[in-house]
C-alpha positions in Angstrom: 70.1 245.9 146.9 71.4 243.2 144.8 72.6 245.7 142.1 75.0 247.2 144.5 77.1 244.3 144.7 77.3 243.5 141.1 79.6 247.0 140.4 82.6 247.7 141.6 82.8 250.6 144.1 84.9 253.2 143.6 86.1 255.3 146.7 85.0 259.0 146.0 87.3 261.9 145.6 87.0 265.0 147.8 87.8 268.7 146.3 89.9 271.0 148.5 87.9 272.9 150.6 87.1 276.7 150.7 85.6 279.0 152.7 82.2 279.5 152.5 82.4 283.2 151.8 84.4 281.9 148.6 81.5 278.9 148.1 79.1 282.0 148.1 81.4 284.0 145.7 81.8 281.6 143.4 78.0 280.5 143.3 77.0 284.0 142.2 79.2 284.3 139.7 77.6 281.0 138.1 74.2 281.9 139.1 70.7 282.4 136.7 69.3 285.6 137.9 66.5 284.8 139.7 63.2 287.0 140.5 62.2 288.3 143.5 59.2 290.1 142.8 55.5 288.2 142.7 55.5 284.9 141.1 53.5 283.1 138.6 50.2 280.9 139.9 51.6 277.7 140.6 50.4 274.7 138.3 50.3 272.6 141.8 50.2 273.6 145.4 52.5 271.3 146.5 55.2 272.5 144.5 56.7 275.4 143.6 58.1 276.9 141.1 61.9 276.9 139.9 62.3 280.7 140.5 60.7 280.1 144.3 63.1 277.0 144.7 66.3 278.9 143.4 65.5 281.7 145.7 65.2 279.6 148.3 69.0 277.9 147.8 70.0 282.2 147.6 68.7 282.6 151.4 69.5 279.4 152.7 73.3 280.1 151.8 72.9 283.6 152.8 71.2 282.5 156.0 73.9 279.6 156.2 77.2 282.7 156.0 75.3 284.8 158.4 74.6 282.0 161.0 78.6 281.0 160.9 79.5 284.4 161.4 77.5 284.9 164.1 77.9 281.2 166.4 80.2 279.4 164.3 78.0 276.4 164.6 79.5 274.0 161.7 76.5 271.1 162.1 73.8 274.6 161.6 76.0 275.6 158.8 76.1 272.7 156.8 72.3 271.8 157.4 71.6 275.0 155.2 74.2 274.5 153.4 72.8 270.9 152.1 69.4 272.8 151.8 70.4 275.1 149.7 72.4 272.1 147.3 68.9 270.5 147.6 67.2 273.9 146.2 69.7 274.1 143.6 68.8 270.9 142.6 65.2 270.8 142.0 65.7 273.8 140.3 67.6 272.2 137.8 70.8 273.5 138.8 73.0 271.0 139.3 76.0 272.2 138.7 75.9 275.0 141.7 74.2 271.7 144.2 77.6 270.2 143.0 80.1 272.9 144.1 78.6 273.3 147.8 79.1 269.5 148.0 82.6 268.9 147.0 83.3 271.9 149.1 81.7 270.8 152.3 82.2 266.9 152.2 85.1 267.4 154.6 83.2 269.1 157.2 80.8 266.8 157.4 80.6 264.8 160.7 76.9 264.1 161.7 76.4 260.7 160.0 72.7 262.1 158.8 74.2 264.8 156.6 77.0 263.0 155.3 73.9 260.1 153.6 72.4 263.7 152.7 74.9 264.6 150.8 75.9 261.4 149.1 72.3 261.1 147.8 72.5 264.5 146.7 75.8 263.8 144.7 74.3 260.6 143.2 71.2 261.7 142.4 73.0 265.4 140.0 74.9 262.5 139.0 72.3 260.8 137.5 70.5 263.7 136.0 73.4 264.6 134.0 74.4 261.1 133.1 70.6 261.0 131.5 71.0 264.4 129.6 74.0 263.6 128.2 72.7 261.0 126.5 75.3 258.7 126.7 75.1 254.9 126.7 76.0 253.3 130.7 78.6 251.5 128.3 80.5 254.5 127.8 80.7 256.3 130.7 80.9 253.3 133.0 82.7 254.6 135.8 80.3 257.6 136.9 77.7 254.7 137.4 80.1 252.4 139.2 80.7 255.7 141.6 77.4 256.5 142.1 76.7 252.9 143.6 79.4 253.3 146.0 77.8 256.9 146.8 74.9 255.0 147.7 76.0 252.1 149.4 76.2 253.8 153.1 72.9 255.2 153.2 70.5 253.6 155.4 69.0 256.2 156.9 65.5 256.1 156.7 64.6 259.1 155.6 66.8 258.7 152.7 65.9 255.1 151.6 63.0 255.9 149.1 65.4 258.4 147.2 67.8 255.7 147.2 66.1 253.1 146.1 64.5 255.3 143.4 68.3 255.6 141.9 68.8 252.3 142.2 65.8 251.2 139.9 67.3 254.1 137.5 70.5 252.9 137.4 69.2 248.9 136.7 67.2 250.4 133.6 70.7 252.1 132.5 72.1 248.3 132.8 69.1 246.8 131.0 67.7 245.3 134.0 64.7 246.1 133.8 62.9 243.3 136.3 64.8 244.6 139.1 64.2 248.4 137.9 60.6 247.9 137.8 60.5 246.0 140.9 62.3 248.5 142.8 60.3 251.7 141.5 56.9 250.0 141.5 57.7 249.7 145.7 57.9 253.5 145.8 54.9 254.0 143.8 52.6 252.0 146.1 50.9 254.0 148.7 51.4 251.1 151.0 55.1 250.7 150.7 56.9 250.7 154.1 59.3 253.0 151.6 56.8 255.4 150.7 55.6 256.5 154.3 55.0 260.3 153.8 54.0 259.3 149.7 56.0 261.6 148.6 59.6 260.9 148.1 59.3 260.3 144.1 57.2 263.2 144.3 59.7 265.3 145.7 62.4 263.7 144.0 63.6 266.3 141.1 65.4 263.0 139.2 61.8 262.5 137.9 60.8 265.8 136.9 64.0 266.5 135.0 66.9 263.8 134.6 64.1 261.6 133.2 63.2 264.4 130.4 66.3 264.2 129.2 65.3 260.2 128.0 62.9 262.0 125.4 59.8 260.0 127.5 56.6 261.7 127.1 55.9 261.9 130.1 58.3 262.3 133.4 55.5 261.0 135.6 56.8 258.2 137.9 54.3 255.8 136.9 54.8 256.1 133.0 58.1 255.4 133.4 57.4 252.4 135.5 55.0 251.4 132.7 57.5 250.9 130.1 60.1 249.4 132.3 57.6 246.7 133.4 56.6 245.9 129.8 60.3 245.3 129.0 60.4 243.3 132.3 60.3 239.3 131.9 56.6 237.4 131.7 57.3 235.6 135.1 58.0 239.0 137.1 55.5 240.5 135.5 52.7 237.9 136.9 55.0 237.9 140.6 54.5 241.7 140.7 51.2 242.1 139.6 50.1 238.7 142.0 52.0 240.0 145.3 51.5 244.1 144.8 48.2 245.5 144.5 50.3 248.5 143.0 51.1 246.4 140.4 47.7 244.4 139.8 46.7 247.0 137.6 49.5 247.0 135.0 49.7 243.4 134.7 45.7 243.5 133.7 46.5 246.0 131.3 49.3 244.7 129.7 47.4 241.3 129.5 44.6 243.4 127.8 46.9 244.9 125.6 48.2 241.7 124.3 45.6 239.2 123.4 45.8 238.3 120.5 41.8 236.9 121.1 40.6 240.5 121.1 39.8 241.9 118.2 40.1 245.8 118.0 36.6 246.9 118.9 36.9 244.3 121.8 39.8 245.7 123.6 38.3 248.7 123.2 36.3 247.9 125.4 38.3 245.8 127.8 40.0 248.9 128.4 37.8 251.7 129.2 36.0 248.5 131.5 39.4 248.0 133.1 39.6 252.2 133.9 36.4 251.9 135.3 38.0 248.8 137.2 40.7 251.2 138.4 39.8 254.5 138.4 42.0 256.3 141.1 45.5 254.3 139.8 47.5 256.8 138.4 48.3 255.0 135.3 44.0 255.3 134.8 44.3 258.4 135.2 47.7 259.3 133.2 46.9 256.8 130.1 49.8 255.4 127.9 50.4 257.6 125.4 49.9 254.2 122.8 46.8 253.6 125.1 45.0 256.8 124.3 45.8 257.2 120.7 44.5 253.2 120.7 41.3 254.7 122.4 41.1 257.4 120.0 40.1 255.1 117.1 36.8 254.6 115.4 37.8 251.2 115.2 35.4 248.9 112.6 34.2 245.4 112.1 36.1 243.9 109.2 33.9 242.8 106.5 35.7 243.3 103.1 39.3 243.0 102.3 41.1 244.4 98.8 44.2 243.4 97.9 46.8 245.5 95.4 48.8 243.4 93.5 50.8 243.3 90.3 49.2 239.8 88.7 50.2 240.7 85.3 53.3 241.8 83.5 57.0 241.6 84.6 56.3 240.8 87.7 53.5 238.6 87.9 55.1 235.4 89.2 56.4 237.4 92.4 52.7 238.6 92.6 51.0 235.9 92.3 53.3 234.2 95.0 52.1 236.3 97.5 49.1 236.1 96.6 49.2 232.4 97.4 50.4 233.4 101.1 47.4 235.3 101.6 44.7 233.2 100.2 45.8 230.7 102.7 46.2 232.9 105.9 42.9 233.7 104.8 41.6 230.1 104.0 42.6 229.3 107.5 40.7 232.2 109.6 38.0 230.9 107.8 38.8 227.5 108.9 39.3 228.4 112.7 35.9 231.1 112.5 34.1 227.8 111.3 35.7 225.6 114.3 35.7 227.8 117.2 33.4 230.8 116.6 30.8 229.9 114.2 28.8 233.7 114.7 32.0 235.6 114.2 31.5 237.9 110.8 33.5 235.9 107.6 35.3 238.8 105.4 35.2 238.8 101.9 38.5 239.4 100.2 39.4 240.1 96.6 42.3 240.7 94.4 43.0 244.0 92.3 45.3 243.1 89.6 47.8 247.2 89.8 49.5 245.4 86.9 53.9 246.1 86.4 53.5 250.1 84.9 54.8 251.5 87.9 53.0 254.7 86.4 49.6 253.9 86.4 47.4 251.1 87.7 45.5 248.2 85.2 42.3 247.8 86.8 40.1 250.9 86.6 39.0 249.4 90.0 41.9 251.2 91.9 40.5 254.6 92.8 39.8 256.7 95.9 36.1 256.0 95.7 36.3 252.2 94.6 38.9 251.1 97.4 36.7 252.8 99.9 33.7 250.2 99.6 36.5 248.0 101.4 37.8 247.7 105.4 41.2 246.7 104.7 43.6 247.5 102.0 46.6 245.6 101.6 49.2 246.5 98.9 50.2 248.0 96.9 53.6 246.2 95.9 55.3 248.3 93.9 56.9 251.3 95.3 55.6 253.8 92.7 52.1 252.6 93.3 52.4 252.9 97.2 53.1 256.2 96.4 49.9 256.3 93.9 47.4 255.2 96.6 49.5 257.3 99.3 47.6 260.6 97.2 44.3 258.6 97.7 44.0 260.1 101.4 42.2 256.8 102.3 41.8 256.3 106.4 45.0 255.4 107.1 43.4 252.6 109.5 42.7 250.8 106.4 45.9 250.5 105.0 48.5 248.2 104.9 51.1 248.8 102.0 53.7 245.7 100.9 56.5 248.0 100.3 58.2 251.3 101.4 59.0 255.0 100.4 61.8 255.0 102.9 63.4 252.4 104.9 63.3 252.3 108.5 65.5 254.2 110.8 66.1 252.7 113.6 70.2 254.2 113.7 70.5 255.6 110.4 69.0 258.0 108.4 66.4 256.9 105.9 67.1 257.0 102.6 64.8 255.9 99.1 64.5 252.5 98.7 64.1 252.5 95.1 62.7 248.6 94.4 61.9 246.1 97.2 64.3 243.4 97.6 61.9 241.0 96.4 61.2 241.9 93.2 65.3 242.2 92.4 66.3 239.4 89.6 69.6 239.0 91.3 67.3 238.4 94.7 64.1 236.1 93.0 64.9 233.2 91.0 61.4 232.5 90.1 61.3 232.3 86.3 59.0 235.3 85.4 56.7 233.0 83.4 56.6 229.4 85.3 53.0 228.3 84.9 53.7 225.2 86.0 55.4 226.4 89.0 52.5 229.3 89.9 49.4 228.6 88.9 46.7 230.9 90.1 44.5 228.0 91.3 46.2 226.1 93.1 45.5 226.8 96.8 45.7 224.8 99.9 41.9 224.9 100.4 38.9 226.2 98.8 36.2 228.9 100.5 32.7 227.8 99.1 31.4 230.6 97.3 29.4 232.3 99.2 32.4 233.0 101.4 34.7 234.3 98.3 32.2 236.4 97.1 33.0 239.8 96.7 31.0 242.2 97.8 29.9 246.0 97.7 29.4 248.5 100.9 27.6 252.1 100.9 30.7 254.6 100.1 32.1 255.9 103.6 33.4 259.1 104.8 36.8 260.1 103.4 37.6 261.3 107.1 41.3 261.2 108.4 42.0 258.2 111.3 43.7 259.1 114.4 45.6 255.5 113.3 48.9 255.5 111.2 49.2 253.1 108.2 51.9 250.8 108.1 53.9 249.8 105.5 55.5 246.1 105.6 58.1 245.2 103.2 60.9 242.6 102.9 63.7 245.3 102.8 67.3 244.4 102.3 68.4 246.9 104.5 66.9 245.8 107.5 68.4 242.3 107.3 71.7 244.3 107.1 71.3 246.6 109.9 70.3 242.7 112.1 73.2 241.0 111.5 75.5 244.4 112.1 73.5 244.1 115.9 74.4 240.0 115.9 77.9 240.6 114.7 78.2 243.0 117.4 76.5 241.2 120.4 78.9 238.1 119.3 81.8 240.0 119.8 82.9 241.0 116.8 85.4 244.2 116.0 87.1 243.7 112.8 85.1 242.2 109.9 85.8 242.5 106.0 83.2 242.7 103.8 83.0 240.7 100.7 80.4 242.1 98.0 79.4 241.2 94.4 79.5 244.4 93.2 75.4 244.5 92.7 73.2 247.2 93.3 71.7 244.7 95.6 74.8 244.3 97.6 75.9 247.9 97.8 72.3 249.0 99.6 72.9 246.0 102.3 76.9 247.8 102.9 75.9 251.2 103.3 73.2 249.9 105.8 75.7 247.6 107.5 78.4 250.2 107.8 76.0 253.0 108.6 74.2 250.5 111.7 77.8 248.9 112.8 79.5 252.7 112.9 76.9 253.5 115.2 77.0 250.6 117.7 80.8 251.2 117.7 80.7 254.6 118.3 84.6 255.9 118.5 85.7 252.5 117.7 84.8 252.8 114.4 86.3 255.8 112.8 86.6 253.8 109.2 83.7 251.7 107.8 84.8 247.9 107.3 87.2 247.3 104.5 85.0 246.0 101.2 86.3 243.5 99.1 84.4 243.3 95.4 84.6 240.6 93.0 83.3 239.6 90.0 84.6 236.1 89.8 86.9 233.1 91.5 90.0 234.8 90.5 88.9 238.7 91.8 87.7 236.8 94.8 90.8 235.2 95.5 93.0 238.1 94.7 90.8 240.6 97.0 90.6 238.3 100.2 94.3 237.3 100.3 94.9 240.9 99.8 92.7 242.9 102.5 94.4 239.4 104.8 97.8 240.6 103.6 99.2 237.5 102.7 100.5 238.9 99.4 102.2 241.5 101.5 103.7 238.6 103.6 104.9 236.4 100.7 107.0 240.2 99.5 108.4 239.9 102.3 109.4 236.1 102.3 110.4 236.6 98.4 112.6 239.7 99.7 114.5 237.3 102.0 114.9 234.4 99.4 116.6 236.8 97.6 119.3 238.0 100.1 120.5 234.5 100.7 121.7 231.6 98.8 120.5 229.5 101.4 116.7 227.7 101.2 114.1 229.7 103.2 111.6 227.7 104.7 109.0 230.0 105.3 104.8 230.0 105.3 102.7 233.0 104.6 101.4 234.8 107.5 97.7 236.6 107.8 96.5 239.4 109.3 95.1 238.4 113.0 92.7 241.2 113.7 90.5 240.2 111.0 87.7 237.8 113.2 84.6 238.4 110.9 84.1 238.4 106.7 80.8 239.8 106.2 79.8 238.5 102.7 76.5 240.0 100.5 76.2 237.4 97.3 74.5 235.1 96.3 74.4 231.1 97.5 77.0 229.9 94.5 79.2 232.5 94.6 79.4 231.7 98.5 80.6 228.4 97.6 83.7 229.4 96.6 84.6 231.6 99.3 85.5 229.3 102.3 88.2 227.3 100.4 89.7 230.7 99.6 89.8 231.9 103.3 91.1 228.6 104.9 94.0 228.7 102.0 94.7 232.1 102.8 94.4 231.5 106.7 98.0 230.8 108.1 99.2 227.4 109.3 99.7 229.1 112.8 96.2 230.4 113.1 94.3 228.0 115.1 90.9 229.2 114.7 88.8 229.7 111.9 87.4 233.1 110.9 83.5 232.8 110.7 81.1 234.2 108.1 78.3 236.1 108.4 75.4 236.6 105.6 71.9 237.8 105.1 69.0 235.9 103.1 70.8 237.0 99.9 73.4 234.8 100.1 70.9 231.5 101.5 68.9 228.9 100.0 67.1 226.0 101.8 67.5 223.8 99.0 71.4 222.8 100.0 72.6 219.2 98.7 75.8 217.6 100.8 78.5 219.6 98.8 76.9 222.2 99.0 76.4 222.5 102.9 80.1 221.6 103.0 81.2 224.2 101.1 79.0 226.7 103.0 80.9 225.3 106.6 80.7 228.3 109.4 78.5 230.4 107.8 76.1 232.2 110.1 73.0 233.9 108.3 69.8 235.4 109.1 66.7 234.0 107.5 62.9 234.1 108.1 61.2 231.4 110.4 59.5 229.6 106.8 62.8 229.1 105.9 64.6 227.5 109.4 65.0 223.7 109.4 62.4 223.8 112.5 59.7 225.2 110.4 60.6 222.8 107.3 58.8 220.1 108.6 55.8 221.7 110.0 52.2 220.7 108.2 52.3 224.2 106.4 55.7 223.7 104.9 55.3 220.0 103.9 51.5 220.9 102.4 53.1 224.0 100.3 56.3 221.7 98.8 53.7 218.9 98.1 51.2 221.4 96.8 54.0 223.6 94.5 56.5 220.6 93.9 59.0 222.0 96.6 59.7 225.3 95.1 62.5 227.3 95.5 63.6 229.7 98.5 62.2 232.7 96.3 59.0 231.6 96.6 58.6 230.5 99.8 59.8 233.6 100.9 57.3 235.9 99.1 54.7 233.1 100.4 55.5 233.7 103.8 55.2 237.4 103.2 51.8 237.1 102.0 50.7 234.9 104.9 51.8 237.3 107.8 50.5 240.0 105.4 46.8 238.8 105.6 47.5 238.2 109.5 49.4 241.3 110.1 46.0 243.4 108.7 43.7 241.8 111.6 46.0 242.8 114.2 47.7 246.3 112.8 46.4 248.6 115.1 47.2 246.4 118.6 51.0 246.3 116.7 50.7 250.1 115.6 50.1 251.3 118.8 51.4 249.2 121.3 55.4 248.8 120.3 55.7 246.4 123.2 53.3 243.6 121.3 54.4 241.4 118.2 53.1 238.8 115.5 55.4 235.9 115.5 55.3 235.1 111.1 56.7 233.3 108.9 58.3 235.8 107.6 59.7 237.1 111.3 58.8 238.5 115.0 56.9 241.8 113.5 56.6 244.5 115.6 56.1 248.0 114.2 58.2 251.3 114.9 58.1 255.0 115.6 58.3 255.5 111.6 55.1 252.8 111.4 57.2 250.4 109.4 57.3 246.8 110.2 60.8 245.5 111.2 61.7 241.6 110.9 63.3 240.4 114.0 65.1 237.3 112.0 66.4 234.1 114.1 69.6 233.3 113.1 71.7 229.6 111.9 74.9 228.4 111.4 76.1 225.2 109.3 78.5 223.1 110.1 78.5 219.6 110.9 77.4 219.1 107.7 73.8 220.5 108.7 72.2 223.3 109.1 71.3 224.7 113.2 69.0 227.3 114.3 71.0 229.3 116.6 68.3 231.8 118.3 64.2 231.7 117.5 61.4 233.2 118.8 
């Protein structure tokens, strides 16, 4: 296998041998007492139980000391020796499979046992790699043995087993098109690997190393499922083209996600494609996404109501997404005109919650009048997510545009007590700009039969099998994405710079939380915070946490030993390689003339600057974009110079009289808001799939929040260049 060659082998170690009446000794003495009387029915006849397999290892090593006492026969001896490490072993005792093989490695001569007992080495190795849960990063050189465990076995009775540790090991790499490859060969019945069609089967790395990845499921095939899903488009059409195995995942997956099907539709398209494949044993052992997808009374959409606050303090921010939406929504109904005239035209239409975030305005919002509607989208405010929340509506129906609790992808969750977006420090929409925002301005115009709203029969108040999902523009996770760039760049000593907001402070305990956790033991001590509350604190922190004040004491302390001139420069810190700054766009400004005076004449590279959406604005003049030099930030797609001049852009600055990046923003948000609604339940349930926005790549998590995979930029040159997209 190609994986072999890309680590480094590493000669094994031999422990000093014993004798085997000692190997016995010492194995009882570390042994789980096992029963001997009549055992439980077995769940399959093909394979027994643990307390069956354990007893078995007892007798083979009994069998193995009587049989050497008795002929002396070392090759008989160590075959039931290695049978008994092979019992130990599928009964989940690895440990004692462990000692008989350090202790007989020496001994071994027949080439046939000594593959035997490699793969039996490798394969405990494994097993506890996976249960301790430990990143292949951090315990690198186990792996790197393992491969050169593996590397002599040819035998053919042993490849299967090989091979399966091989795929396992590629996953622990991240490389998952050879993983899947490689176990997708031992899954099909027609694999010259697979001849007796059992060796996975038999293979205990399955039924318990693989439990220790908190999968649902240790079946083979599930775990090949999510491997090939993370697998690369083009290997996923080679595999499903050239392996009839495989034929059946690709068709799923491609059922899974189009984004043609509507959720009644794939429906369908999946219980047609078990019918298709009803023997294939991921038919018969459904994704756990699959069947929950399946488990859905899933409904034509025919009426939409949105929640938002279109009056009071925040009523601008409101009524900006509510522009995003009315023209996702314009544009289905441009597309269903175009390409599917008979397709069903929803009606949608706005609930105004008002800004009490204790009670609602309209007397419209209640359990029984929200459920004469299909979709819900909204509430904004937290406090009136939370209001609705004690509705008990179908969570099918619901799509909330704002959180109770952050998502938790490393870190714990905590409240998120306002949504970024409606922070003053964080909108610069003027709360009462008219002129700016006015309610009828949209980029098209339904006729009104089409905008009517309309009234359904009340429905059951029944619980969905779905999850609702709740999709907000939170702070914290654009903190906790440019922690993981900072660290896949390279990054191990960054100071952050802060304004001292409220704002700020959630993005550093997110940041710190996230980059303490991809460090692991590297990072004892959060980054050092610098706060500032103007150019002079600025100034004064950053040259501080660089320690160039210390290192003008010292070159004043020298000046004044000697009568003689000292010609001397400040010095900086050099482990510093990052400044992490959360402020806003102005205060920015002043920060890189700061560093690069603060940055020592013998420093030949510049320290970079990382930043969320907080501290950008697309609206840059020439001084401005200078200023900003080497700053790398994470923004949504509306916002990239790629997406500036696209139709939509250029029609919403001609439309609003290019407004600023507040309301673009909250735009966006509406837009994949209205689109996220028509395909939550593919994104709900399928974690694999995503909406490429405006506003980011959505996909939704474990927690059923949406997270915002952001590309990232970086200006210099004078102009600004999208680093990664979708």
């Amino acid at each position: 296998m190609n994986l072999i060659s890309n680590f480094q082998n590493m000669a094994p170690t031999h422990s000093k041998y014993v004798l085997i009446a000692f190997i016995l000794l010492f194995l009882s003495s570390c042994a789980t007492p096992t029963k001997t009387t009549t055992q439980k029915p077995l769940d399959k006849v093909d394979k027994p139980s643990k307390e069956v397999v354990l007893n078995n290892a007892e007798k083979s090593l009994q069998k193995a000391e009587l049989e050497w006492l008795k002929n002396g026969d070392i090759e008989q001896r160590n075959s039931l020796l290695l049978a008994a490490a092979q019992d130990f072993q599928s009964g989940g005792e690895c440990r004692r499979s462990d000692i008989i093989i350090a202790n007989i490695e020496p001994f071994l001569e027949n080439p046939i046992q000594q593959q035997y007992s490699l793969l039996l080495k490798a394969e405990c190795a494994l097993i506890q790699h996976y249960a301790s849960g430990l990143s292949a990063e951090l315990i690198q050189t186990p792996i790197d043995t393992m491969i050169s465990w593996l590397t002599p076995i040819t035998a053919n009775q042993f490849i299967a087993r090989k091979e399966v540790l091989i795929a396992h090991l590629a996953a622990l790499h991240e490389r998952w098109d050879l993983a899947a490859n490689v176990l997708s060969q031992q899954l099909d019945a027609d694999s010259p690997l697979n001849v007796d069609s059992s060796p996975v089967n038999q293979l205990s790395l399955s039924a318990d190393g693989l439990n220790a990845l908190s999968l649902p499921s240790a079946a083979p095939e599930q775990i090949l499922w999510k491997w090939f899903l993370k697998s690369s488009k083009s290997t996923q059409t080679t595999m499903g083209q050239s392996n009839p195995f495989m034929r059946a995942y690709l068709s799923l997956a491609n059922i899974l996600e189009d984004e043609n099907l509507t959720d009644a539709s794939r429906q369908q398209a999946i219980i047609f494609w078990q019918k298709q494949n009803p023997s294939h044993p991921l038919s018969i052992n459904l994704p756990s996404g699959v069947k929950g997808y399946l488990a859905q009374t899933l409904k034509e959409v025919r009426n939409i109501a949105v929640l938002l606050p279109l009056s009071g303090r925040v009523e601008v921010q409101g009524d900006a997404i509510k522009q995003g939406i009315m023209t996702a929504y314009f544009a289905k109904l441009e597309n269903i005109t175009k390409n599917n005239p008979g397709e069903t035209i929803p009606n949608i239409r706005f609930l105004d919650t008002g800004s009490d975030t204790s009670r609602f305005v309209s007397d419209e919002i209640t359990p029984e009048g929200l459920m004469q509607y299909d979709i819900v989208i909204g509430p904004l405010l937290r406090e009136h997510v939370s209001l609705v929340k004690n509705f008990n509506l179908p969570d099918s129906m619901l799509v909330y545009l704002n959180r109770i609790s952050r998502a938790t992808s490393n870190i714990g969750a905590k409240d998120n007590t306002v949504a970024a977006l409606l922070q003053d420090e964080f909108v610069d929409l003027p709360n009462n700009d008219s002129s700016t925002l006015s309610s009828d301005k949209t980029l098209s115009q339904p006729n009104q039969d089409q905008a009517q709203d309309a009234t359904l029969s009340s429905k059951t108040n029944a619980e969905s099998t779905s999850a609702k999902v709740y999709f907000a523009l939170a702070p914290e996770d654009e903190a906790t994405q440019l922690a993981n760039l900072m660290k896949k760049q390279g990054i191990r000593t960054p100071i952050i710079i802060s304004n001292g907001s409220s704002l700020s402070r959630r993005m550093i305990d997110t940041f710190n939380e996230q980059w303490i956790a991809l460090n692991g033991l590297d990072a004892i001590k959060p980054p050092k915070v610098v706060t500032f509350s103007d150019n002079k604190g600025l100034r004064v922190g950053i040259t501080a946490a660089l320690d160039v004040l210390q290192s003008q004491r010292r070159i004043n302390q020298l000046s004044n030993l000697t009568s003689e001139t000292v010609h001397s420069v400040t010095r900086n810190r050099r482990d510093v390689d990052a400044f992490v700054v959360f402020a806003l766009p102005q205060q920015v400004e002043l920060l890189n003339p700061i560093i690069e005076a603060s940055i020592s004449l013998f420093t030949e590279r510049t320290i970079p600057v990382f930043a969320t959406s907080y501290s950008y604005q697309h609206q840059l003049n020439k001084n401005s974009i200078r200023d900003l030099r080497s700053l790398v930030f994470v923004d949504m797609p509306f916002l990239m110079p790629e997406q500036r001049n696209s139709p939509l852009a250029e029609q919403v600055d001609t439309l609003w009289n290019k407004p600023p990046s507040s309301f673009l923003r909250l735009f966006a948000f509406g837009y994949d808001a209205f689109q996220f609604s028509e395909q939550m339940q593919q994104l709900a349930y399928f974690s694999h799939t995503d909406l490429k926005g405006l506003s980011g790549k959505l996909t939704v998590n474990e927690q059923r929040q949406v997270i915002r995979n952001l590309p990232s930029a970086i200006i210099q040159n004078d102009s600004i260049t999208q680093v990664d997209g979708f």
